[in-house]
Gaussian input, Z-matrix of N, CA and C with variables (Angstrom, degrees):
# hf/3-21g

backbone

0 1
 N
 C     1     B1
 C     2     B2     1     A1
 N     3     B3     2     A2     1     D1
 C     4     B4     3     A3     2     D2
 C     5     B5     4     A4     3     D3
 N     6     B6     5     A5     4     D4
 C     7     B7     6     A6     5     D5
 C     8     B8     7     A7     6     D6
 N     9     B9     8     A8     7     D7
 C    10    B10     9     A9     8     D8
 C    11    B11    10    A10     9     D9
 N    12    B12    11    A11    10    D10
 C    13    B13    12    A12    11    D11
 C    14    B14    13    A13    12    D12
 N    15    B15    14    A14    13    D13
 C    16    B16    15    A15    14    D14
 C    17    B17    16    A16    15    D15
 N    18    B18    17    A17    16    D16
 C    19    B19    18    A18    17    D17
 C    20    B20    19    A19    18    D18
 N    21    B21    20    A20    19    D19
 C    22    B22    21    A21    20    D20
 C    23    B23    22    A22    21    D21
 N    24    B24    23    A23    22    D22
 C    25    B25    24    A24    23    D23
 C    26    B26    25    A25    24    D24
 N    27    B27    26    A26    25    D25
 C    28    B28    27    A27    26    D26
 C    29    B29    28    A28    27    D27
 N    30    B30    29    A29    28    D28
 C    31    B31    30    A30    29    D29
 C    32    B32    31    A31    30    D30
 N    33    B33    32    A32    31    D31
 C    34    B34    33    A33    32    D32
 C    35    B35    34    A34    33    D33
 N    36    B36    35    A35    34    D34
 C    37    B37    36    A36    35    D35
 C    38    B38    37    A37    36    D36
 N    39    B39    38    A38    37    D37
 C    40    B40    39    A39    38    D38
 C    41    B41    40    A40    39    D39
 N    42    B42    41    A41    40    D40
 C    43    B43    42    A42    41    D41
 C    44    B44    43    A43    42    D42
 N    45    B45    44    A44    43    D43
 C    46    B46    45    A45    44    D44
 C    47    B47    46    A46    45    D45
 N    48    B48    47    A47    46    D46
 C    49    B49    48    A48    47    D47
 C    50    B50    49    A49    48    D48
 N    51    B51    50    A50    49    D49
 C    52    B52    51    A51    50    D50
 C    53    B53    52    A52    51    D51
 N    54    B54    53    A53    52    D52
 C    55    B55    54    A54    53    D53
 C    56    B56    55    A55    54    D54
 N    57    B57    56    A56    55    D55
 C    58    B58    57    A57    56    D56
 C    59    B59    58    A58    57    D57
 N    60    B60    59    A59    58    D58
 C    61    B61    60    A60    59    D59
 C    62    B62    61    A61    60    D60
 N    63    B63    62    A62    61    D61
 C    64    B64    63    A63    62    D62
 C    65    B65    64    A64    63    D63
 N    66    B66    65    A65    64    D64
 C    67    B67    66    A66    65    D65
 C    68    B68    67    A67    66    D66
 N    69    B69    68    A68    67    D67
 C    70    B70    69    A69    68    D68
 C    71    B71    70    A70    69    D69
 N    72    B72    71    A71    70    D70
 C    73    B73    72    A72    71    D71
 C    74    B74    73    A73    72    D72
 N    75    B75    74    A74    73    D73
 C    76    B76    75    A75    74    D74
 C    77    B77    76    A76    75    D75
 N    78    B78    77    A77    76    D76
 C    79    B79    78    A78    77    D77
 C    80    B80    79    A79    78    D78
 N    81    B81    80    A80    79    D79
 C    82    B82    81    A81    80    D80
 C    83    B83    82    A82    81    D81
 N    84    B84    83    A83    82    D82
 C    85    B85    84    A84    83    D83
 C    86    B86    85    A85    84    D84
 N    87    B87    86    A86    85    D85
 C    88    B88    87    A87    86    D86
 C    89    B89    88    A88    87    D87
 N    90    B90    89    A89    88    D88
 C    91    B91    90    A90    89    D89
 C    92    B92    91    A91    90    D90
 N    93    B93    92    A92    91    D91
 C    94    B94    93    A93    92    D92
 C    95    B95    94    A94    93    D93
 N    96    B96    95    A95    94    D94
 C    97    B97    96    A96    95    D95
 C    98    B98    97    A97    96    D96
 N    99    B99    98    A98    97    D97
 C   100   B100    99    A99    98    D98
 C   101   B101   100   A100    99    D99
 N   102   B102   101   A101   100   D100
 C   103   B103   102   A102   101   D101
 C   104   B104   103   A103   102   D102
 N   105   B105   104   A104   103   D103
 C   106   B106   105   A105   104   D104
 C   107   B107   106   A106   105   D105
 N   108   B108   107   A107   106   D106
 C   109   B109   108   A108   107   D107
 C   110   B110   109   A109   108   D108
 N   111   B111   110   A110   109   D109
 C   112   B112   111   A111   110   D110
 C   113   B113   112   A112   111   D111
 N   114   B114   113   A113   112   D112
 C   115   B115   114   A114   113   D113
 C   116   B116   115   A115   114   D114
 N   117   B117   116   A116   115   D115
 C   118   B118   117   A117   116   D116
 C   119   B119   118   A118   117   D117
 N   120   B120   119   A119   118   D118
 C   121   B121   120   A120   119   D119
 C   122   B122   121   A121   120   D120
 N   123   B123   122   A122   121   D121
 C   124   B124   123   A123   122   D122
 C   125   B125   124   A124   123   D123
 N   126   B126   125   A125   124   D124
 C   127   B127   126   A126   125   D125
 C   128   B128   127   A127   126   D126
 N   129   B129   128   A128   127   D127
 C   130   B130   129   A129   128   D128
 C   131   B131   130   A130   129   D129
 N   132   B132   131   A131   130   D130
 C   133   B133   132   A132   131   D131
 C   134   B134   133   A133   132   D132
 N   135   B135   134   A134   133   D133
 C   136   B136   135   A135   134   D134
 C   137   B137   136   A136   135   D135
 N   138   B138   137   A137   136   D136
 C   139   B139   138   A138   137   D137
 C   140   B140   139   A139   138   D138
 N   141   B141   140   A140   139   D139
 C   142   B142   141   A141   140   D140
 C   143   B143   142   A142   141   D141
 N   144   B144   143   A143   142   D142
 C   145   B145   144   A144   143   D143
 C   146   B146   145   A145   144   D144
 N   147   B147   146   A146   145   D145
 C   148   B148   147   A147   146   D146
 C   149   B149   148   A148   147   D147
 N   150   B150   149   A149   148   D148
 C   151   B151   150   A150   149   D149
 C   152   B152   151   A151   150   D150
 N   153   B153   152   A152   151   D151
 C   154   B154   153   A153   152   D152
 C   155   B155   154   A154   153   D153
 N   156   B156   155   A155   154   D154
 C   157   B157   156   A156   155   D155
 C   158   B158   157   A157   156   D156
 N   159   B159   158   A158   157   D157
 C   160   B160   159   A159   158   D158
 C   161   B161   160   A160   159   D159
 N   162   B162   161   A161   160   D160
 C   163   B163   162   A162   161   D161
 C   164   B164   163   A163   162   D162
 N   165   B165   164   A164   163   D163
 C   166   B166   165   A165   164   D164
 C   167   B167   166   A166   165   D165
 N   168   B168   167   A167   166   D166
 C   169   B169   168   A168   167   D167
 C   170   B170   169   A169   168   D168
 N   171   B171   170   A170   169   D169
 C   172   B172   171   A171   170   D170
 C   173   B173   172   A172   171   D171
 N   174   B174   173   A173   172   D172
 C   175   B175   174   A174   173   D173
 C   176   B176   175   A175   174   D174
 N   177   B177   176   A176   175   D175
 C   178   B178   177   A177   176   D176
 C   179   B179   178   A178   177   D177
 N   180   B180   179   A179   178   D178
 C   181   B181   180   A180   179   D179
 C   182   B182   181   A181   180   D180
 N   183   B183   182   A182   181   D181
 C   184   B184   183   A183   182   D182
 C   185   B185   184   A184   183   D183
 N   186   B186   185   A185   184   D184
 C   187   B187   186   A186   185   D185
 C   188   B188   187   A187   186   D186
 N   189   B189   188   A188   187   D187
 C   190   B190   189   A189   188   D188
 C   191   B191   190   A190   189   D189
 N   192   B192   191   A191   190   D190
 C   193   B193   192   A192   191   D191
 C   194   B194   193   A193   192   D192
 N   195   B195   194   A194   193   D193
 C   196   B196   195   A195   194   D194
 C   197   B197   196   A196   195   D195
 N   198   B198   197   A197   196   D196
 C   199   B199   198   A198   197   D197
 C   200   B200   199   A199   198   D198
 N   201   B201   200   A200   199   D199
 C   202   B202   201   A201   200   D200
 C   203   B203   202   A202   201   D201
 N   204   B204   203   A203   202   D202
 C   205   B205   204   A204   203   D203
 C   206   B206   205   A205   204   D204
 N   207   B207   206   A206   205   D205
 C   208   B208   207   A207   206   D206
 C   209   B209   208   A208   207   D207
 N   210   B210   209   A209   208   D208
 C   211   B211   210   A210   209   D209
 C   212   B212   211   A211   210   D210
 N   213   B213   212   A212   211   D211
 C   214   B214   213   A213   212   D212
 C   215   B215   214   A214   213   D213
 N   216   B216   215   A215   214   D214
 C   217   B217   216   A216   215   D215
 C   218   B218   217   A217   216   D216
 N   219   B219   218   A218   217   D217
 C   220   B220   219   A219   218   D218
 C   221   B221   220   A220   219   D219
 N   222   B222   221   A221   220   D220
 C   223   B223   222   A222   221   D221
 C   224   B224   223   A223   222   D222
 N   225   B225   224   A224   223   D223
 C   226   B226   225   A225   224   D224
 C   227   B227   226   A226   225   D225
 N   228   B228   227   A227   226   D226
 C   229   B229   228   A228   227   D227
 C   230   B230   229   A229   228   D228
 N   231   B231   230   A230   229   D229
 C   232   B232   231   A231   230   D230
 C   233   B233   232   A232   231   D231
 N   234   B234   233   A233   232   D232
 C   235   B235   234   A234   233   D233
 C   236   B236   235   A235   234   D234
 N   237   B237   236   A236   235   D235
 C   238   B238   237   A237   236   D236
 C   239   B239   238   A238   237   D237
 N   240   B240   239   A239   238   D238
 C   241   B241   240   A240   239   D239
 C   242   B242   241   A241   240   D240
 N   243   B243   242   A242   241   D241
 C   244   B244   243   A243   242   D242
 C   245   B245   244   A244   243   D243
 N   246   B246   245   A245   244   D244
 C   247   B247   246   A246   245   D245
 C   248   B248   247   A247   246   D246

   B1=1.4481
   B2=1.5329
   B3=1.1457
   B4=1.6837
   B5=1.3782
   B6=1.1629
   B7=1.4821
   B8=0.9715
   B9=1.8673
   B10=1.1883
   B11=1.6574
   B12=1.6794
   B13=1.5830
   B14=1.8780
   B15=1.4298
   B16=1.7776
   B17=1.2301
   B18=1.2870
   B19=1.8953
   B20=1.8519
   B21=1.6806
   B22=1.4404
   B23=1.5120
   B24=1.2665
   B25=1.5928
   B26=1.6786
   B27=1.4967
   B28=1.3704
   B29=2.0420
   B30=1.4106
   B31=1.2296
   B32=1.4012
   B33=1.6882
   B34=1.7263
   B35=1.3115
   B36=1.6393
   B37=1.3442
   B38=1.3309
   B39=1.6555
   B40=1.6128
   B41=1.7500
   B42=1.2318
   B43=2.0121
   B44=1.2399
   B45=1.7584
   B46=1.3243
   B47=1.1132
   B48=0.9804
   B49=1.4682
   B50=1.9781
   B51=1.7142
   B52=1.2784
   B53=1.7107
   B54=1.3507
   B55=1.8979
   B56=1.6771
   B57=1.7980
   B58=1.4135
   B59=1.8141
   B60=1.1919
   B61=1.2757
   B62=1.9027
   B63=1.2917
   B64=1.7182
   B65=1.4826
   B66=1.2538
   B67=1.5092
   B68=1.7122
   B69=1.3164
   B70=1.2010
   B71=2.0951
   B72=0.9852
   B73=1.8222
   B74=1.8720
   B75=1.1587
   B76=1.7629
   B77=1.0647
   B78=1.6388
   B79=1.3489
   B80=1.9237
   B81=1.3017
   B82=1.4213
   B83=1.8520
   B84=1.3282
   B85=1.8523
   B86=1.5148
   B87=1.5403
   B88=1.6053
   B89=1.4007
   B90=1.3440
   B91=1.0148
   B92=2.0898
   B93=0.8617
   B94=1.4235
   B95=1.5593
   B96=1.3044
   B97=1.2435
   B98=1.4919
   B99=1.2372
   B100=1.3583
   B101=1.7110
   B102=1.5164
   B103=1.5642
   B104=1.1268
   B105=1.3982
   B106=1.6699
   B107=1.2760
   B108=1.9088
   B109=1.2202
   B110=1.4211
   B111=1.8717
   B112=1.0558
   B113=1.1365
   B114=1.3034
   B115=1.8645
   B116=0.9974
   B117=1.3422
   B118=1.2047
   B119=1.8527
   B120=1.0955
   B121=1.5603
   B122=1.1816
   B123=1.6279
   B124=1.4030
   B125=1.7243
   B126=1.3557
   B127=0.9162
   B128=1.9018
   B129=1.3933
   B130=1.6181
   B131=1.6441
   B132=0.9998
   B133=2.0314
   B134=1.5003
   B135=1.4655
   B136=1.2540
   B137=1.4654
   B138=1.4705
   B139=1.7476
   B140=0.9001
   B141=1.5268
   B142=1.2979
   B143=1.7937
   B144=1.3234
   B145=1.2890
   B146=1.7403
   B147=2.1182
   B148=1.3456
   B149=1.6291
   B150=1.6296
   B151=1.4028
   B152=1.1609
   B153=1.4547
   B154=1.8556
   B155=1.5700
   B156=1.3625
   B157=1.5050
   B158=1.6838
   B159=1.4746
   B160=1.0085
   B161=1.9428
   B162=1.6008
   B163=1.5983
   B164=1.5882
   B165=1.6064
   B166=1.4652
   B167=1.5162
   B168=1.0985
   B169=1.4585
   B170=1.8598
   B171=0.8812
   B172=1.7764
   B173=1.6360
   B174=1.5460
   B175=0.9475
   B176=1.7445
   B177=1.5607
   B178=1.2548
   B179=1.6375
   B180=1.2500
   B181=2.0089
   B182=1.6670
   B183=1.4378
   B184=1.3823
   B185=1.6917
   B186=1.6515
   B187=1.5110
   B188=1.8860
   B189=1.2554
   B190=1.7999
   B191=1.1483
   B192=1.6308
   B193=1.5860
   B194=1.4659
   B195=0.9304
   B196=1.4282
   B197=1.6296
   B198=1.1176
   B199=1.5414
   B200=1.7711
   B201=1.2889
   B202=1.6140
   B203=2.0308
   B204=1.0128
   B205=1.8972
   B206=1.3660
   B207=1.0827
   B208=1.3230
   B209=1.8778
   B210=1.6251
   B211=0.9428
   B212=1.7542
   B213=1.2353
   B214=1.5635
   B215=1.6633
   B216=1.8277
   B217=1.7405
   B218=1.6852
   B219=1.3297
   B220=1.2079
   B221=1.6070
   B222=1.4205
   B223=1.4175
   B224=1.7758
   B225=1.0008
   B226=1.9186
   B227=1.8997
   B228=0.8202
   B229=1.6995
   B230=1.2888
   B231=1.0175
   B232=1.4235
   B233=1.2407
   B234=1.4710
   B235=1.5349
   B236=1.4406
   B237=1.1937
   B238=1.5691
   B239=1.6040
   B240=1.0103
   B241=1.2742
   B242=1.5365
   B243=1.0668
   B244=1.7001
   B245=1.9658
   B246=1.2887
   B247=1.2596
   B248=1.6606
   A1=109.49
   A2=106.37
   A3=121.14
   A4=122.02
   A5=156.96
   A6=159.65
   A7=115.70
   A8=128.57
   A9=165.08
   A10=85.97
   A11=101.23
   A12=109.53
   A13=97.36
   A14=87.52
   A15=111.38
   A16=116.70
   A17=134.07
   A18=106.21
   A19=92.58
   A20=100.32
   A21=109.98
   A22=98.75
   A23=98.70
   A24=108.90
   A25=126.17
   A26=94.50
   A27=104.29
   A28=106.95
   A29=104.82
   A30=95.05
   A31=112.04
   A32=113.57
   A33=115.99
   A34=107.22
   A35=138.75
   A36=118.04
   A37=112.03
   A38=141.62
   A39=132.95
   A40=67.42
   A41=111.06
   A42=109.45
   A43=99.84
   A44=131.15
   A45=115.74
   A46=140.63
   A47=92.81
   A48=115.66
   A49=116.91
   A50=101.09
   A51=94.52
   A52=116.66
   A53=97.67
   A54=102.33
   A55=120.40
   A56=88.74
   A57=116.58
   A58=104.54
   A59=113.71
   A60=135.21
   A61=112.42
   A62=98.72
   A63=110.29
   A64=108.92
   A65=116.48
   A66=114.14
   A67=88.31
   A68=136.97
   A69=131.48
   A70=95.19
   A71=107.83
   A72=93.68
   A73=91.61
   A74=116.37
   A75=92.49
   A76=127.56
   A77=115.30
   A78=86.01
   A79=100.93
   A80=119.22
   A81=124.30
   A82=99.11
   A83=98.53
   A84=104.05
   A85=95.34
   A86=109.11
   A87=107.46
   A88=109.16
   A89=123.59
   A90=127.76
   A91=125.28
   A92=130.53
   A93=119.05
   A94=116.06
   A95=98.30
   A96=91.82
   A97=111.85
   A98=149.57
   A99=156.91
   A100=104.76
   A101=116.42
   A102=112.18
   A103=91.85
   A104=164.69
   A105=154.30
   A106=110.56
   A107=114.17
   A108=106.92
   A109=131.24
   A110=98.76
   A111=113.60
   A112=150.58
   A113=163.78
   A114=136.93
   A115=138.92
   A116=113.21
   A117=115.69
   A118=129.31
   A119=108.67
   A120=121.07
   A121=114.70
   A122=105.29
   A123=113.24
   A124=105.73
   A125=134.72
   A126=120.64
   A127=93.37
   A128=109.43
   A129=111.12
   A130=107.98
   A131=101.05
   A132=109.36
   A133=106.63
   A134=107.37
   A135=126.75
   A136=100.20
   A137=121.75
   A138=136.51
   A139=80.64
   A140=142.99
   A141=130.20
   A142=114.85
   A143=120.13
   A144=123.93
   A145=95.66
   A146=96.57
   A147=98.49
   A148=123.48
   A149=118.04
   A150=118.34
   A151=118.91
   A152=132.91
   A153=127.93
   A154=90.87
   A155=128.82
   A156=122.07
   A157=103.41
   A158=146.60
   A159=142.39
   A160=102.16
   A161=97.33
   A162=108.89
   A163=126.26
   A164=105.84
   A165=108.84
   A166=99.41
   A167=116.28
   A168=124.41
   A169=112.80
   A170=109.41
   A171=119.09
   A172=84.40
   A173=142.22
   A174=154.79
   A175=116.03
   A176=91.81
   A177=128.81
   A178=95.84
   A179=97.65
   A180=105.75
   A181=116.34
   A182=90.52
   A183=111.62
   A184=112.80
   A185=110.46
   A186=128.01
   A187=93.38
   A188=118.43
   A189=115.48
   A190=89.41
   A191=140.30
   A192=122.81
   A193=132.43
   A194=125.00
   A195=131.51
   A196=113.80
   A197=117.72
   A198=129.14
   A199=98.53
   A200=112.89
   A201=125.11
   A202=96.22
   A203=110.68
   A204=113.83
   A205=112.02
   A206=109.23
   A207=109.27
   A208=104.95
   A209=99.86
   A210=112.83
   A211=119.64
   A212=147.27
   A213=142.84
   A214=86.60
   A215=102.56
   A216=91.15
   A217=88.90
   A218=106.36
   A219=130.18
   A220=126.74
   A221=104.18
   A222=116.09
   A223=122.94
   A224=133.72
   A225=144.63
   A226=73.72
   A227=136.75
   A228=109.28
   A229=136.00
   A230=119.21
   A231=138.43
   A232=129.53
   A233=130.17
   A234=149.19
   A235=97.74
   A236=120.57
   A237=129.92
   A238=103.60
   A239=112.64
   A240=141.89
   A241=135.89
   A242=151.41
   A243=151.24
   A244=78.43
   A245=110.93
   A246=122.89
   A247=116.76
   D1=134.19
   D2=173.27
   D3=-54.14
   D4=109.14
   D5=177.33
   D6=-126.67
   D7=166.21
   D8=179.21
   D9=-111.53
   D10=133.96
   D11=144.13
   D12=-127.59
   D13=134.74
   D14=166.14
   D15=-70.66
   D16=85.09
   D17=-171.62
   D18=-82.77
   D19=146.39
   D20=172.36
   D21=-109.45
   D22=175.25
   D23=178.04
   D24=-95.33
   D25=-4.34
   D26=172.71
   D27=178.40
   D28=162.66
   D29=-151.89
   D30=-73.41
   D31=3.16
   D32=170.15
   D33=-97.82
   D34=-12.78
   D35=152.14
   D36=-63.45
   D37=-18.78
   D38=-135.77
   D39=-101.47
   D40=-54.49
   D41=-174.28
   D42=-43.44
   D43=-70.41
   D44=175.38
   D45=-14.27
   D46=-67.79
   D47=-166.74
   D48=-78.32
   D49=-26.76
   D50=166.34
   D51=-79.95
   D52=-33.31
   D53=164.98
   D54=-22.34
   D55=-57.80
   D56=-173.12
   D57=-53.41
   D58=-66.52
   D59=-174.53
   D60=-55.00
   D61=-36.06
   D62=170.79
   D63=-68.29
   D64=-43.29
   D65=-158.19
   D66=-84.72
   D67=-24.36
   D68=-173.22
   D69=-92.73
   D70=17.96
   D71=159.00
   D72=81.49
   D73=-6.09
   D74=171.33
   D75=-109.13
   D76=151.35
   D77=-156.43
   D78=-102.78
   D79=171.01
   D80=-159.42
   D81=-126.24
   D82=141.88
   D83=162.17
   D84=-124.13
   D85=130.37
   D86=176.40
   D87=-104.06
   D88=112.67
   D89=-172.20
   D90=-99.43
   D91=167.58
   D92=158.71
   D93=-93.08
   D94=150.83
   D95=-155.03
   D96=-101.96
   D97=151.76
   D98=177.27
   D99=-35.16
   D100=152.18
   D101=143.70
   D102=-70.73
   D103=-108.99
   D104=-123.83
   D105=-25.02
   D106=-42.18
   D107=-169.66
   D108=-67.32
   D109=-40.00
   D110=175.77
   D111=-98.70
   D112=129.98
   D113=159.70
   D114=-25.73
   D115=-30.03
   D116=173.51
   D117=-106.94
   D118=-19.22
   D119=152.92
   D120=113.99
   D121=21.37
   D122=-175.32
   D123=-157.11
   D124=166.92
   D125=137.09
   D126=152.07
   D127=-174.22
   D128=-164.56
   D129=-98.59
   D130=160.04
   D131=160.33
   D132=-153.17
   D133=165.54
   D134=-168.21
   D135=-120.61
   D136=130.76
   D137=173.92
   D138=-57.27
   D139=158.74
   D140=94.66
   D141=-114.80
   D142=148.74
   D143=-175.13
   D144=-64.81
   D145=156.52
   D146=171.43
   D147=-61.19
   D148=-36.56
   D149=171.20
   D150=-72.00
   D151=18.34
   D152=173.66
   D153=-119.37
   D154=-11.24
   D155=-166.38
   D156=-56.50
   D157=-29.39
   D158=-145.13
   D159=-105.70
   D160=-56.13
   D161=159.84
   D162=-58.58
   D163=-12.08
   D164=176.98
   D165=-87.93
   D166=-55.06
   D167=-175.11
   D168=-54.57
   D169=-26.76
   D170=-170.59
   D171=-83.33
   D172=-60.42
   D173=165.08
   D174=-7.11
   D175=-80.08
   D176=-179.94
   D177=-41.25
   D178=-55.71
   D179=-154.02
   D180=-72.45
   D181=-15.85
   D182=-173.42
   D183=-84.96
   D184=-38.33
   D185=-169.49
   D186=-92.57
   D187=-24.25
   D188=-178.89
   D189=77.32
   D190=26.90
   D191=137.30
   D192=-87.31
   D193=46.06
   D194=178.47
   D195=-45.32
   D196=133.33
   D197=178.48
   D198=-62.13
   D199=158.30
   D200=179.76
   D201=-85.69
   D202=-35.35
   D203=174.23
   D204=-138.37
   D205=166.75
   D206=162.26
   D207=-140.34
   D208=145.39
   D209=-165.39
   D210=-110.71
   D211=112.73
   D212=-167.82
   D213=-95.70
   D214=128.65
   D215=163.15
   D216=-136.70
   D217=132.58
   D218=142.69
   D219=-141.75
   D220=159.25
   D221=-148.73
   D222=40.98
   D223=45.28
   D224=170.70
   D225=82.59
   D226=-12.71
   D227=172.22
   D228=-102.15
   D229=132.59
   D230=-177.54
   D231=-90.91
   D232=125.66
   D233=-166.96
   D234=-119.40
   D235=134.66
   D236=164.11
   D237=-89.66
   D238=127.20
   D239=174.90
   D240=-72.94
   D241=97.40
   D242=-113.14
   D243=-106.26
   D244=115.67
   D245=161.36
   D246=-61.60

C-alpha cells in the first residue's frame, strides 16, 4: 500500500501533529522513524494513507504543524518529498 510518512522533530511534535490530523477525521500510525530518515539517528513519523495526503497537508498548514520531511513510500521504497 502507498503512504505518506510525516517525519517530526521530536516525539511531542509527531503527538501534535497527529492530534491535528485526528481531530480532522484522519486516521494516523505513529511510527519511529528509520536512521535513513533522519540526521540524527532517531526520531518519529506519522503513516498517513496516499488519499488523506492532500487533507493532511491543508490540516497541517492551517494548525502551523508542518512535518520536518515528508516521505512517498511505495513498494518498501522511499522518495523524500519537496515541502
Amino acid at each position: 500500500m502507498n503512504h505518506y510518512l510525516f517525519l517530526a522533530r521530536s516525539i511531542t511534535h509527531a503527538q501534535e501533529m497527529a492530534r491535528v490530523l485526528e481531530q480532522s477525521g484522519i486516521r494516523v500510525k505513529t511510527r519511529r522513524a528509520g536512521a535513513g530518515m533522519t540526521e540524527r539517528g532517531c526520531g518519529y513519523s506519522l503513516e498517513i494513507s496516499e488519499n488523506s495526503f492532500s487533507q493532511a497537508m491543508e490540516a497541517l498548514k492551517e494548525s502551523g504543524k508542518l512535518p520536518v520531511k515528508i516521505f512517498f513510500v511505495t513498494n518498501n521504497r522511499r522518495q523524500e518529498v519537496a515541502l
